[in-house]
C-alpha positions as CSV (number, residue, x, y, z in Angstrom):
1,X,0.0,0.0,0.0
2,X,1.1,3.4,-1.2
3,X,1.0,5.9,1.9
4,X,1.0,10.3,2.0
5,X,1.1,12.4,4.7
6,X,0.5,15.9,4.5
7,X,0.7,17.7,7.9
8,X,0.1,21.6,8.0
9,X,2.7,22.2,10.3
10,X,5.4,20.7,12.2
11,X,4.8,17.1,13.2
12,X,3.3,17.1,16.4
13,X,2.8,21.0,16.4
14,X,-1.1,20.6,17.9
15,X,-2.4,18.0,20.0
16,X,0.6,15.4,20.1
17,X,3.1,17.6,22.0
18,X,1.0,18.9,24.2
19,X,-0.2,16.0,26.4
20,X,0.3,15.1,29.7
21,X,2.8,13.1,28.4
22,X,1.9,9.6,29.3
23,X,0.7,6.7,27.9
24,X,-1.9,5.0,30.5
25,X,-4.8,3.7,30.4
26,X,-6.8,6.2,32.4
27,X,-7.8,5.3,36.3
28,X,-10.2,7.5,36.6
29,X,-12.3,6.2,33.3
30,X,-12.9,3.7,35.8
31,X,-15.1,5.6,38.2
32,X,-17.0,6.7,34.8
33,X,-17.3,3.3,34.4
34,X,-15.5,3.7,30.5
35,X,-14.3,-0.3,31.1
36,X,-13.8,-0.6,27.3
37,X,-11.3,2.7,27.1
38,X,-9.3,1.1,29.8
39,X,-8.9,-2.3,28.8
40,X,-8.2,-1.2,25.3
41,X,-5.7,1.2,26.2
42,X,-4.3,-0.5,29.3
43,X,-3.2,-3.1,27.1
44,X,-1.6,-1.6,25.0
45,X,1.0,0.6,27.3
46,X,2.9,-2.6,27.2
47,X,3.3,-2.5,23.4
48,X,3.8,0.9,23.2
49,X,6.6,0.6,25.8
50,X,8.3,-2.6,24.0
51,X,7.9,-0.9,20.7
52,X,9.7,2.2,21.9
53,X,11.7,1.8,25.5
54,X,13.7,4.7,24.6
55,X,10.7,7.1,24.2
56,X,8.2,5.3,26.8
57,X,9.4,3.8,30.4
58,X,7.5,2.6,33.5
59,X,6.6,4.9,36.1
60,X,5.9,4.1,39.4
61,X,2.8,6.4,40.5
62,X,1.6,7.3,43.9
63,X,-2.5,7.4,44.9
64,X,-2.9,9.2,48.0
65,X,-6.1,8.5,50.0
66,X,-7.4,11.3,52.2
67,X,-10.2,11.4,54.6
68,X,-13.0,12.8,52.4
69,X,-11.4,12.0,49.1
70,X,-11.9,11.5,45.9
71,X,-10.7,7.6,46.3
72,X,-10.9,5.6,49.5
73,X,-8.7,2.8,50.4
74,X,-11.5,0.2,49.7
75,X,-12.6,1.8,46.5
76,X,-9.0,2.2,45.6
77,X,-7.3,-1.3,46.0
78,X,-10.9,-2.3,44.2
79,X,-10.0,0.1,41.1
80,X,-6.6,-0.5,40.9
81,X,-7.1,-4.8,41.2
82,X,-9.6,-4.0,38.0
83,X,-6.7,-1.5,36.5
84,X,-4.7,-4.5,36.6
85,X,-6.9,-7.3,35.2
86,X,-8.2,-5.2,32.4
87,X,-4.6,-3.8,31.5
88,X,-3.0,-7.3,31.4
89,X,-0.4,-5.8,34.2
90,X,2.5,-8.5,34.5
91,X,3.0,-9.1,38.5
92,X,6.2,-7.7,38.8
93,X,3.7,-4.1,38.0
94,X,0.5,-4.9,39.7
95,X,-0.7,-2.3,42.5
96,X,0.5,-2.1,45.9
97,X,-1.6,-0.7,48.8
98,X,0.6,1.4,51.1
99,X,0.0,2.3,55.0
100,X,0.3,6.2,56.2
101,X,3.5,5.6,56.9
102,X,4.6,3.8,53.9
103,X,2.9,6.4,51.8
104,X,5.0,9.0,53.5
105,X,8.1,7.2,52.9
106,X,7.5,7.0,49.4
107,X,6.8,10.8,49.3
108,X,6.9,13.0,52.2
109,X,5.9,16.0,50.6
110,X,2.2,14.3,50.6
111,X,-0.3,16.5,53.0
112,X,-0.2,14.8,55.9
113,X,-3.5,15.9,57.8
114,X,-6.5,13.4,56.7
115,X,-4.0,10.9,54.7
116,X,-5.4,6.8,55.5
117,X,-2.7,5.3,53.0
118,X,-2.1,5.1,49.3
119,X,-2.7,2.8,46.5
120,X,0.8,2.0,44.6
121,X,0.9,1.6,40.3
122,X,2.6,1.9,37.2
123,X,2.1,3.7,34.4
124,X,4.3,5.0,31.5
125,X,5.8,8.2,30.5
126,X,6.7,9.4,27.0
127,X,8.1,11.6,25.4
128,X,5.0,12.6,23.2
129,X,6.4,14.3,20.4
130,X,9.7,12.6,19.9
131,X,6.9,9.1,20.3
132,X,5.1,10.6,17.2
133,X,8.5,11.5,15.1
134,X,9.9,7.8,15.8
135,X,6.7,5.9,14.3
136,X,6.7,8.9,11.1
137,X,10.6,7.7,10.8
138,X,9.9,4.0,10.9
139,X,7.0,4.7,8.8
140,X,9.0,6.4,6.3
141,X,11.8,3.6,6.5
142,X,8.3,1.1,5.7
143,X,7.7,3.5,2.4
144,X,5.6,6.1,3.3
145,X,6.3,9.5,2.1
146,X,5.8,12.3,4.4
147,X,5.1,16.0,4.2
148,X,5.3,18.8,7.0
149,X,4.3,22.4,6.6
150,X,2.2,21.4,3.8
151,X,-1.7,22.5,4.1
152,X,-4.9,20.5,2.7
153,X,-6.9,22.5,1.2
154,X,-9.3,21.4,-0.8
155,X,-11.0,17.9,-2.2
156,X,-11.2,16.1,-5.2
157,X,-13.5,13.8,-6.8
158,X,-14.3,11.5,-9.5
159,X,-17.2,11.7,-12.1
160,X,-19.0,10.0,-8.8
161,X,-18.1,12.2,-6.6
162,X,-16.1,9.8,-4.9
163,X,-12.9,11.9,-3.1
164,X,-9.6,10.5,-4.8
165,X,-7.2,13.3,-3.6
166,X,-6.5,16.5,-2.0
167,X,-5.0,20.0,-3.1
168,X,-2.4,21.7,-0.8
169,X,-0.8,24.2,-0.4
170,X,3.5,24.1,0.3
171,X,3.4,26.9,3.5
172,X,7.1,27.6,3.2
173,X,6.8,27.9,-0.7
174,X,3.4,28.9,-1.6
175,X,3.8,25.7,-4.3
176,X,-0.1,24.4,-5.0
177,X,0.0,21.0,-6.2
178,X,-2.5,17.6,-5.8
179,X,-2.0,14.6,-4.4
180,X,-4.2,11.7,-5.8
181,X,-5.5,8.3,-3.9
182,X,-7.8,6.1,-4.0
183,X,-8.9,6.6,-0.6
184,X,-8.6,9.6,1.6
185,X,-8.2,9.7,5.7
186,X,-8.8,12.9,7.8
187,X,-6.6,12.2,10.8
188,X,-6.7,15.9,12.0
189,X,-7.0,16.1,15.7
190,X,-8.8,19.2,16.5
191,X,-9.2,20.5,13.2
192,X,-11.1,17.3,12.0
193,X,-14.4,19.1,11.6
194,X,-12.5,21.9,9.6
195,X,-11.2,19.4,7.2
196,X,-14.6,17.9,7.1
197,X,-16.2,20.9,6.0
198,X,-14.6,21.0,2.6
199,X,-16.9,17.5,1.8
200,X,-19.8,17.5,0.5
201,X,-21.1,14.4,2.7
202,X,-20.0,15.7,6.2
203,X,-22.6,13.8,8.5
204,X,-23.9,15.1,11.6
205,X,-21.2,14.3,13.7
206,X,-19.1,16.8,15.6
207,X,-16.1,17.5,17.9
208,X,-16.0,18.6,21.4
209,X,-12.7,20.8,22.2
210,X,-11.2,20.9,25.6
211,X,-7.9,22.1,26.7
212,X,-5.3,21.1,29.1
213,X,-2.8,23.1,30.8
214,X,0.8,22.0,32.5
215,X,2.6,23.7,34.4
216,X,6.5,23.4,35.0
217,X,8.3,24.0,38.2
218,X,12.0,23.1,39.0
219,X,12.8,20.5,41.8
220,X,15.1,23.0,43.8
221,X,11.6,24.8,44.5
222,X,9.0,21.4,44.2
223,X,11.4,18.8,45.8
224,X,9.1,16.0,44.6
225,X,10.5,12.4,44.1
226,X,7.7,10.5,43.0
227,X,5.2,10.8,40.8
228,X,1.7,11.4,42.4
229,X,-1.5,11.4,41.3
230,X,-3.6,13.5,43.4
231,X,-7.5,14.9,43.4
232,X,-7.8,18.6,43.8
233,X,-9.9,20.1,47.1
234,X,-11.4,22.6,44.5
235,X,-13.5,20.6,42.2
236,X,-11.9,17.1,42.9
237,X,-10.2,16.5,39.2
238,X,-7.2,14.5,39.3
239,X,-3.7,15.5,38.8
240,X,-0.5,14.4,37.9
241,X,2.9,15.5,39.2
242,X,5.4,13.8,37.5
243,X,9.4,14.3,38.3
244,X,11.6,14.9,34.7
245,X,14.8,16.0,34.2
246,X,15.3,18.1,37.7
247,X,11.7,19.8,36.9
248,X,8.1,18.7,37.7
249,X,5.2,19.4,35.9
250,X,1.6,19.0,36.9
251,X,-1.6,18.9,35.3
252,X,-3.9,19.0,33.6
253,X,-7.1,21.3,33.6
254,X,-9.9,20.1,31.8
255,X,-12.0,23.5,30.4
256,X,-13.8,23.9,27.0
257,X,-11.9,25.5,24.5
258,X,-13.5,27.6,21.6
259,X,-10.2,29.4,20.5
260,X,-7.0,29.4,18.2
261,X,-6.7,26.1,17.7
262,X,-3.1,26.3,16.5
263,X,-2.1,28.1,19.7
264,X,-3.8,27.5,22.7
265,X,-2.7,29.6,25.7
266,X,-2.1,29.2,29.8
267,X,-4.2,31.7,31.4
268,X,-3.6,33.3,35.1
269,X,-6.3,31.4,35.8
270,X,-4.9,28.4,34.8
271,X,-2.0,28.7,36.5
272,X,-3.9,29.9,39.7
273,X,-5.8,26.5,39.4
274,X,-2.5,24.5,39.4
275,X,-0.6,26.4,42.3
276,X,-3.5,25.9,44.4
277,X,-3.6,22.1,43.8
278,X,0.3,21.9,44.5
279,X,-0.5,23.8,47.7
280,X,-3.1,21.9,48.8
281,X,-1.5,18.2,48.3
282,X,2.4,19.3,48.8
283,X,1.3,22.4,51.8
284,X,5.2,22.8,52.6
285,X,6.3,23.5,49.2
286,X,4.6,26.8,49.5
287,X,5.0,27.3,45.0
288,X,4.0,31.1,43.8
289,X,3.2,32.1,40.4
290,X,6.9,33.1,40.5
291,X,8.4,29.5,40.9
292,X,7.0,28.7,37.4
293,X,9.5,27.9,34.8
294,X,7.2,27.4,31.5
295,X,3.5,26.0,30.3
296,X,2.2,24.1,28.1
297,X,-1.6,24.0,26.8
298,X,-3.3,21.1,24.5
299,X,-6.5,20.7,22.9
300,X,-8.1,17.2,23.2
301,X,-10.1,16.5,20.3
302,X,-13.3,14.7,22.1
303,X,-16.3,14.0,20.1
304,X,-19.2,16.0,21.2
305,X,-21.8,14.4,23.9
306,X,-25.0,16.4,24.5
307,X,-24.8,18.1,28.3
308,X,-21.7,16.7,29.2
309,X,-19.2,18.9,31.5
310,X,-15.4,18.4,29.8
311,X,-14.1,15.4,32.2
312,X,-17.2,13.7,31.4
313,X,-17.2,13.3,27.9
314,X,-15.5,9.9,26.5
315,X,-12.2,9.6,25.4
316,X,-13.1,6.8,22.9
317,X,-12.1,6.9,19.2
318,X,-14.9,6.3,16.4
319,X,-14.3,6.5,12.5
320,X,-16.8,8.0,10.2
321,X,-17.4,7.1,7.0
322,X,-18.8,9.5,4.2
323,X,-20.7,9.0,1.1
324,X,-18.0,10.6,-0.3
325,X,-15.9,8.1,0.9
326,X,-14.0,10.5,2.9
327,X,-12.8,8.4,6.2
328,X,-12.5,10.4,9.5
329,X,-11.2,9.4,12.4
330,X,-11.6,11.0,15.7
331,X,-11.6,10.9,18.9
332,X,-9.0,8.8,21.0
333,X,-6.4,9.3,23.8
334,X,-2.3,8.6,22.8
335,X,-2.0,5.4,24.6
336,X,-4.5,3.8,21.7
337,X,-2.5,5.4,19.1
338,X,-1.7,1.7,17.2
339,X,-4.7,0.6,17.7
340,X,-6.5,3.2,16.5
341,X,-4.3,3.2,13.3
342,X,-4.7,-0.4,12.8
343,X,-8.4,-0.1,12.6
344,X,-8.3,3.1,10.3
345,X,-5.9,1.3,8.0
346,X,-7.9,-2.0,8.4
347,X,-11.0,-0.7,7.1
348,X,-9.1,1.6,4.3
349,X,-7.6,-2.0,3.3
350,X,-11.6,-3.3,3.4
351,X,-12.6,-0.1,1.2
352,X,-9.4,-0.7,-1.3
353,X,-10.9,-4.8,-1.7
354,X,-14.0,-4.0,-2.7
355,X,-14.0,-0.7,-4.9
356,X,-10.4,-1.7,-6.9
357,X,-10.2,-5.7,-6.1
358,X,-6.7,-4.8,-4.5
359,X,-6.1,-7.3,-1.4
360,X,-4.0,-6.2,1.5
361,X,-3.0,-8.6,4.5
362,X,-4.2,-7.3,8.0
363,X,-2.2,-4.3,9.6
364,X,0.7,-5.6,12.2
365,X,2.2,-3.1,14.0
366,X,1.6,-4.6,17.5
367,X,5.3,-6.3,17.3
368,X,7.0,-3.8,14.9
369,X,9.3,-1.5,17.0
370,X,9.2,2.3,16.2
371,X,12.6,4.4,15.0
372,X,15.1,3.5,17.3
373,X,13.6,1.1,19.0
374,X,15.7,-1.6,17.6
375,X,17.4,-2.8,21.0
376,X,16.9,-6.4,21.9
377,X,13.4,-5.3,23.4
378,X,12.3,-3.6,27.1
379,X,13.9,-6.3,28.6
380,X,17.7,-5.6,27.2
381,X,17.4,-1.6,26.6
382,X,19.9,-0.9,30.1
383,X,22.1,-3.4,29.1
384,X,22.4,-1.4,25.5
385,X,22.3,2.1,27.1
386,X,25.4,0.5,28.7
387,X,27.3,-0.5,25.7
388,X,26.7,2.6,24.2
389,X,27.8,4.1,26.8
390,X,31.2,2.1,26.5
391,X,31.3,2.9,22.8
392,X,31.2,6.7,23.1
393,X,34.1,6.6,25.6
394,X,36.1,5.3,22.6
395,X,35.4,8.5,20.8
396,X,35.8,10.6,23.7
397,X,32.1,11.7,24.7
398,X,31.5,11.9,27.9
399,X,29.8,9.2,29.6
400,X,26.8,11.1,31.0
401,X,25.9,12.6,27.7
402,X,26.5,9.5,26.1
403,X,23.8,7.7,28.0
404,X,21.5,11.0,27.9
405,X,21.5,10.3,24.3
406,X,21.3,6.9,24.1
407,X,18.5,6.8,26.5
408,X,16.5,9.6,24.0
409,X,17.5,8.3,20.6
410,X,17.7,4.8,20.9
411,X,19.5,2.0,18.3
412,X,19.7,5.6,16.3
413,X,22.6,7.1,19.0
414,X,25.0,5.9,16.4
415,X,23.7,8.7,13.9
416,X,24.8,11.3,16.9
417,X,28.0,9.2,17.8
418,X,29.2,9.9,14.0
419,X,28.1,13.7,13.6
420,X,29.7,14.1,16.9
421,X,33.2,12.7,15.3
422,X,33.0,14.1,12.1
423,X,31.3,17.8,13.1
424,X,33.1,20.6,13.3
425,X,30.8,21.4,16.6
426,X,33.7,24.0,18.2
427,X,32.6,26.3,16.4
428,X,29.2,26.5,16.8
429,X,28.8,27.7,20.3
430,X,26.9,24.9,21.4
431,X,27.9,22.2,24.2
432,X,27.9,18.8,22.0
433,X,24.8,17.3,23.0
434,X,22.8,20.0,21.5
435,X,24.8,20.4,18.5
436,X,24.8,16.5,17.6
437,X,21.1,16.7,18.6
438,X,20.4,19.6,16.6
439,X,22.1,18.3,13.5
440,X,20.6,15.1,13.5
441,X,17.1,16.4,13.8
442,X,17.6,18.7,10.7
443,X,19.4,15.2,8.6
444,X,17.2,12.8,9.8
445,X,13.8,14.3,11.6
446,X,12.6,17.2,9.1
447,X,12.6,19.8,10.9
448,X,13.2,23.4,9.5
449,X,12.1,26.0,11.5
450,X,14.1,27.0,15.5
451,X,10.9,25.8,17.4
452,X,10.7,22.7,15.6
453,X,13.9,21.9,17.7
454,X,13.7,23.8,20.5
455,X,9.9,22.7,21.3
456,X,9.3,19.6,20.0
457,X,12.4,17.5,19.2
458,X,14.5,18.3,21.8
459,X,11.5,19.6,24.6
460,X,13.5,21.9,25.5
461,X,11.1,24.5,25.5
462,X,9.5,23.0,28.5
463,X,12.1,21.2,30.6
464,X,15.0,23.6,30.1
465,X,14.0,26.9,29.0
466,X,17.3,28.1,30.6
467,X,19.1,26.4,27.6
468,X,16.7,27.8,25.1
469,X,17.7,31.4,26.6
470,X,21.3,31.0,26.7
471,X,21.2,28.8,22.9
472,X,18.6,29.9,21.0
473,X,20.9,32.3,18.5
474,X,23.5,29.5,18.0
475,X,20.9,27.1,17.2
476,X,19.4,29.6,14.6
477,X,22.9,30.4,13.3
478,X,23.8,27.0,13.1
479,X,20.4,26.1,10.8
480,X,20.6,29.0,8.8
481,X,23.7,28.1,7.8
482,X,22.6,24.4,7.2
483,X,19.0,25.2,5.3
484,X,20.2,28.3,3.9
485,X,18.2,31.1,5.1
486,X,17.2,34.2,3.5
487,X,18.0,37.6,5.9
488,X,13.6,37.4,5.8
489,X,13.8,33.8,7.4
490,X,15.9,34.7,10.2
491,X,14.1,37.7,11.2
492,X,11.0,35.8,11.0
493,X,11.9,32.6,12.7
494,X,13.8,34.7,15.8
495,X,10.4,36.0,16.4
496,X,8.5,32.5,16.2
497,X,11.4,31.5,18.5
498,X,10.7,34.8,20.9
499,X,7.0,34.7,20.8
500,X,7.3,30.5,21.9
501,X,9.8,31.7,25.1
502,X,6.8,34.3,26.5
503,X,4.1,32.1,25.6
504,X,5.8,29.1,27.5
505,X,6.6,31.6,30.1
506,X,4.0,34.0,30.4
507,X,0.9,32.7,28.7
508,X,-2.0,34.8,28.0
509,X,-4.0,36.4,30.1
510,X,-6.1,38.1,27.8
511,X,-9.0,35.8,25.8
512,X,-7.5,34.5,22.4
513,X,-9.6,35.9,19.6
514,X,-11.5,32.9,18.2
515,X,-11.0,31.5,14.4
């Protein structure tokens, strides 16, 4: 099968980026009694993990219980025994229920007053945009050819008004050309609806936007060890606080969002909602609006449910099916990202059978590891962090960023070892590890604009502005030089660059003007 991707902007530019940044399958769908979302999606953390252990990795996560909580301790070992069984756990994972005191030892910062105990789990971290560039790589390895900063913009049809391709629009160029297929797939996130409009057959279907706001704090000021997941005393939502990188970030709001779609915005209200759940769980950390490093806000495409408040509203995936033959699908939480393209691709296959009489054997991606993810498994990936490790020292790369980047990148940290030996990275003004990093995402990950580095392949953006502030004109120099900017280019992308540092600092606390 013949695969295109067109994506308007940077690869995981919207909703992908901009997640809370695991892949679980979702304890509190429980209490909404959503058994089919986590079953589905509890299962398939573990393939996700052994796909990609160098983009996903188990995480240990604390429950506390407090007297008038959102969970009790009966309710909770009760939830997390079901978490287990319908997520497959292996033993080695399955929840532990912890006493006051062991609670406490496992986090101390935990409000004392009211706590009965805690329930004990694992779930997985990612790295959500580097996890969505890794399965476009291995998907381009497979044969797929793949397009950024190129926009749809229009349909076209056969003589039966069938849709066999699309029209875009180059955004760095202004080039208009068509793409023709047999069958077309809108796999747009929040701006599903938007694509759908240009069909004639758009059913009546429709999205629900919400948004979700992090919040980044360092762990010299939020000395947290573990992650916990926590209700709030204000409206009882659960939060994450996760530890990364000598930061922790915590969230997520869950408000509806009518706005920009391509930039949604941390308000002072926002904020205000996170410092007051930090407070209220963590009381002797004492964070201020001040101790916030940067923000992040996403969009989660839900489709719409009639009277539904946003936590309420179903994070299942559906595909829709025009008479057009347009196919849509929608809907969906990260973890159930394979799946979800299995069954899109399934039915495409389905489709492809009985309009042209082409045959296509079942999608297989549950066993096929993602870019980089070629390491002898879950099981073996310390081991080869280890060797690597041992072969950088041989070149003369230190052994801490050795295993920084073999940890990220995977059976690709030979790509870096080599630009590392053969660059002429003195003179750049950059420490190694960003140069090699940078260099390698502009040969081998597409990217073309600062931000496309700065935010989304290196997440720097978020987890270490400090190096954006300190690195962000040799990093521009440095591509300019490589993708040969015009004077126009550099002025323009310093400002993309500028306005990404205040947003992830500052936010907005003014209403963005709606599309």
């Amino acid at each position: 099968m013949k695969v295109a991707l067109v994506e308007m902007q940077d690869f995981a530019q919207g909703t992908s980026s901009r997640s809370t940044k695991l892949v679980h399958g979702g304890l509190r769908y429980l209490k909404q009694f959503q058994i089919g979302v986590v079953a589905e999606t509890g299962k398939e953390r573990a393939i996700v993990y052994e796909n990609g252990p160098h983009v996903t990795t188990p995480e240990w996560m604390l429950l506390p219980m407090h007297k008038g909580g959102t969970f009790g301790k009966f309710s909770t070992s009760i939830g997390l025994g079901m978490y287990d069984r319908l997520a497959g756990v292996k033993k080695s994972e399955r929840k532990k229920m912890l006493s006051k005191k062991e609670t406490l030892a496992k986090e101390p910062l935990v409000k004392k007053e009211g706590l009965k105990g805690g329930g004990y789990y694992v779930e997985y971290r990612t790295d959500d945009a580097r996890l969505t560039i890794e399965v476009m790589k291995r998907a381009a390895e497979k044969g797929a050819e793949i397009i950024n900063y190129t926009k749809s913009e229009h349909f076209t049809y056969d003589k039966n008004q069938q849709v066999n391709g699309v029209k875009v629009i180059d955004k760095l160029t202004n080039e208009n050309y068509t793409i023709k297929a047999k069958k077309v797939v809108n796999a747009a996130g929040p701006w599903v609806d938007d694509v759908r409009s240009g069909d004639y057959a758009r059913n009546n279907k429709k999205l629900r936007l919400t948004k979700g706001v992090h919040v980044v704090i360092d762990q010299s000021k939020f000395p947290l060890g573990q992650a916990v997941y926590f209700d709030t005393e204000k409206d009882g939502r659960m939060i994450f606080a996760i530890p990364r990188e000598g930061k922790v970030y915590v969230g997520t709001t869950d408000t509806f969002y009518d706005n920009i779609k391509s930039s949604p915005l941390t308000t002072q209200e926002d904020r205000d909602y996170l410092i007051d759940a930090i407070n209220y769980m963590f009381p002797s950390v004492n964070v201020t609006d001040e101790d916030i490093e940067s923000t992040w806000a996403g969009i989660r495409p839900l489709i719409y449910e009639e009277g539904k408040d946003p936590s309420e509203i179903s994070r299942k995936d559906e595909i829709w099916e025009g008479k057009s033959g347009l196919l849509t699908i929608a809907g969906g939480k990260l973890t159930g990202y394979r799946h979800m393209a299995q069954d899109i691709v399934d039915l495409v296959s389905k489709r492809l059978k009985k309009d042209y009489g082409l045959t296509f054997s079942p999608c297989n991606t549950k066993g096929l590891a993602i870019s980089g993810g070629d390491v002898g498994g879950s099981k073996n990936f310390d081991a080869f962090v280890e060797q690597k490790v041992d072969v950088a020292k041989g070149f003369g790369i230190d052994e801490d960023v050795a295993r920084r980047l073999a940890s990220k990148y995977g059976s690709n940290v030979d790509e870096l070892f080599n630009i590392a030996q053969t660059s002429q990275y003195h003179d750049s003004k950059l420490p190694l590890e960003i140069y090699v990093e940078l260099v390698y995402s502009i040969q081998q990950e597409m990217v073309y604009k600062p931000n496309d580095f700065l935010v989304r392949r290196s997440g720097k953006m978020y987890f270490n502005i400090k190096d954006v502030l300190d690195y962000k004109d040799a990093v521009i120099d440095i591509m300019a030089d490589m993708l040969d900017y015009s004077p126009a280019q550099i002025e323009a992308y310093t400002e993309e660059v500028e306005q990404a540092i205040k947003e992830a600092q500052h936010g907005n606390n003014q209403p963005a003007v709606k599309e």
